[in-house]
C-alpha positions, 0 to 999 in steps of 0.5 A, a space after each residue: 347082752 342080747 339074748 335070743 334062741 341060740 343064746 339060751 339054748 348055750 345057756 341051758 347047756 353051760 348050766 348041765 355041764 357046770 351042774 355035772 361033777 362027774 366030768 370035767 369040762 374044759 372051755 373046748 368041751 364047753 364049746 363041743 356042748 353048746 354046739 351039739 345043743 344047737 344042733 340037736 335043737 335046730 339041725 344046724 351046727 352054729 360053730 360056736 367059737 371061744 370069745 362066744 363061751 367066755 361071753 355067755 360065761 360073763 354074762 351068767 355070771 353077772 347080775 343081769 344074767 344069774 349069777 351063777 356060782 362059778 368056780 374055775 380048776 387048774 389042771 396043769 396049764 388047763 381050766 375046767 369049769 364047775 359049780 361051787 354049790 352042787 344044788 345049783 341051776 339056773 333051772 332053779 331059779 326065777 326070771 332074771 334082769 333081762 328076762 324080765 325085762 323081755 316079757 315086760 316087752 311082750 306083755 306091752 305088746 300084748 296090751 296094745 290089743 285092746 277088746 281082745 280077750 280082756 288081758 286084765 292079768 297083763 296090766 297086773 303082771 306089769 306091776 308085778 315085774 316092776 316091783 319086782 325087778 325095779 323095772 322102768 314103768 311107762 312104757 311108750 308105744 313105739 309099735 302100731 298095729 291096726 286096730 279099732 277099739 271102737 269096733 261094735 262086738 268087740 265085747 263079745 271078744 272074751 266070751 267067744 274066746 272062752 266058749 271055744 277054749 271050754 268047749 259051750 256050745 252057745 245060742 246068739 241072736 244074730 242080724 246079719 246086714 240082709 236081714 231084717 229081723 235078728 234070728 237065733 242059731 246055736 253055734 258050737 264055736 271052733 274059731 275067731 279070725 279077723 279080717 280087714 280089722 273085723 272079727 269073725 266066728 266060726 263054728 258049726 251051725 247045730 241046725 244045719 250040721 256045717 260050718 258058718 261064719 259070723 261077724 261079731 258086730 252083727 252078734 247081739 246077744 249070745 248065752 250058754 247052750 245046753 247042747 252038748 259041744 261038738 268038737 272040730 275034727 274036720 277043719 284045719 284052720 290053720 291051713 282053711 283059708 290058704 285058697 280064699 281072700 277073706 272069710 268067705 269060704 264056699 265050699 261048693 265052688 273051686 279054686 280058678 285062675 285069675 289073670 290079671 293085668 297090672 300097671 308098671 305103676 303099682 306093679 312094685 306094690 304089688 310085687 312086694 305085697 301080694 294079692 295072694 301066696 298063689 300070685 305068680 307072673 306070666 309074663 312081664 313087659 313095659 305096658 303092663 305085667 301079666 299076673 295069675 293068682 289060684 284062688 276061689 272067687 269071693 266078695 272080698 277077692 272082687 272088693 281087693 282087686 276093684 280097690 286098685 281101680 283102672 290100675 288093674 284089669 281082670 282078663 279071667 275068667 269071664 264071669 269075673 271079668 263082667 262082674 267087673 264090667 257090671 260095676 264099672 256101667 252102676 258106678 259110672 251110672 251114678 257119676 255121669 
């Protein structure tokens, strides 16, 4: 049987009702509990119907499920359900057939991330369930994420991870691609993101008191600071880069409107993937669609929409619109 959050959210309450020897419970009462339980979960009523109880109840009790020990009543023409062992839960027991073959599942998923943090645990785990469980080794890959494992800092991964989980302040050696000489800064790191399949850090700059952002594979060396950490009490990370494209956040500079012209031709890529969560359409005709997007203007903000070439035309603001037309005269410099 498929499980998924509502299906063990049913589970878990058949369990406290087979487990509760101070009532009866019929398959209606049954019912009644799975749906509360849904409910108190997700606010939703399911409206969890007889075939599903008697469905869940095969399942529990089969070897794929639990095996639960399940007795049933008569009470006149009526059956109520209870547990012959009153020590028995579900709660009480490890992982079954197809919960483990689920975080077999996650954990190749997982193992598809090579140089992150180096999930050594995740190849030994699989082992684990696999003799465990007897479960079907050699999995084959059937998702493909984008990715570089060959990406220069990605070793750097692990340690940076767990520097922020332990909370080090930490010295690196850092050549950043302007600069000539590598340079050392003491970093109190808060955060790891990647962006277009890099991998950047942020944190505090000890010197500077604000936030900054490094590139791992400009990162050469890094070793434990005996400053004392300062905690991220200031940033929500989660909600940080929902005004910019990228990484490049400047503080100094404001969110603006930018219009855009986009060409029926790529107008249904862009439609259903859009430039930004900010993209909204002005106007929309057979020559071109006009598009606005709220957005703080950045590197990688220019370097998207120049990737859509003459497909796309910048209106606003200004100062955007002769960044555009600066590049266009290098480049068309260096063709004709």
């Amino acid at each position: 049987m498929a499980t998924n959050k509502h299906a063990t959210i049913r589970y878990l309450a058949l369990d406290r009702c087979f487990s509760n020897f101070g009532r009866r419970f019929f398959i209606e009462d049954l019912i009644e509990a799975c749906n509360q339980a849904i409910y108190d979960y997700s606010g939703t009523i399911d409206g969890i119907k007889r075939r599903q109880v008697f469905d869940d109840i095969a399942y529990m009790e089969s070897s794929s499920g639990w095996e639960i020990p399940l007795e049933r009543h008569k009470d006149g023409r009526r059956v109520y359900y209870r547990y012959a062992d009153r020590s028995f839960s579900i709660n009480n027991l490890g992982m079954n057939q197809a919960e483990a073959e689920q975080l077999k599942e996650v954990l190749t998923v997982l193992g598809r991330f090579k140089g992150l943090p180096q999930f050594e645990w995740i190849e030994e785990m699989q082992v684990r369930l696999e003799d465990t469980f007897k479960l079907k080794g050699n999995f084959q890959s059937i998702v493909g994420f984008e990715q570089n494992p060959y990406l220069k800092g990605l070793g750097h991964f692990t340690s940076l991870f767990n520097a922020i989980r332990n909370e080090v302040a930490i010295e690196i050696t850092y050549q950043g691609y302007k600069q000539s000489a590598p340079v050392r800064v003491i970093v109190h790191p808060w955060y790891l993101r990647q962006y277009n399949n890099r991998w950047f850090l942020f944190g505090l700059n000890e010197e500077l008191k604000t936030l900054t952002n490094l590139a791992l594979d400009r990162i050469i060396e890094f070793e434990n600071s005996s400053k004392c950490y300062i905690k991220n009490e200031e940033i929500n990370f989660d909600e940080y880069f929902d005004d910019i494209i990228g990484v490049t956040f400047k503080r100094d500079a404001s969110v603006e409107s930018v219009l855009i012209k986009v060409n029926p031709e790529i107008w249904p890529y862009i439609e259903s993937k859009p430039l930004h969560g900010s993209q909204k359409v002005k106007s929309k005709g057979e020559a071109y669609v006009l598009v606005e997007l709220k957005i703080q203007i950045n590197h990688e903000l220019v370097a998207l929409l120049f990737s859509y070439m003459d497909k796309l035309e910048v209106l606003e603001p200004y100062s955007l619109r002769q960044s555009f037309n600066t590049i266009s005269r290098l480049i068309n410099e260096k063709y004709f």
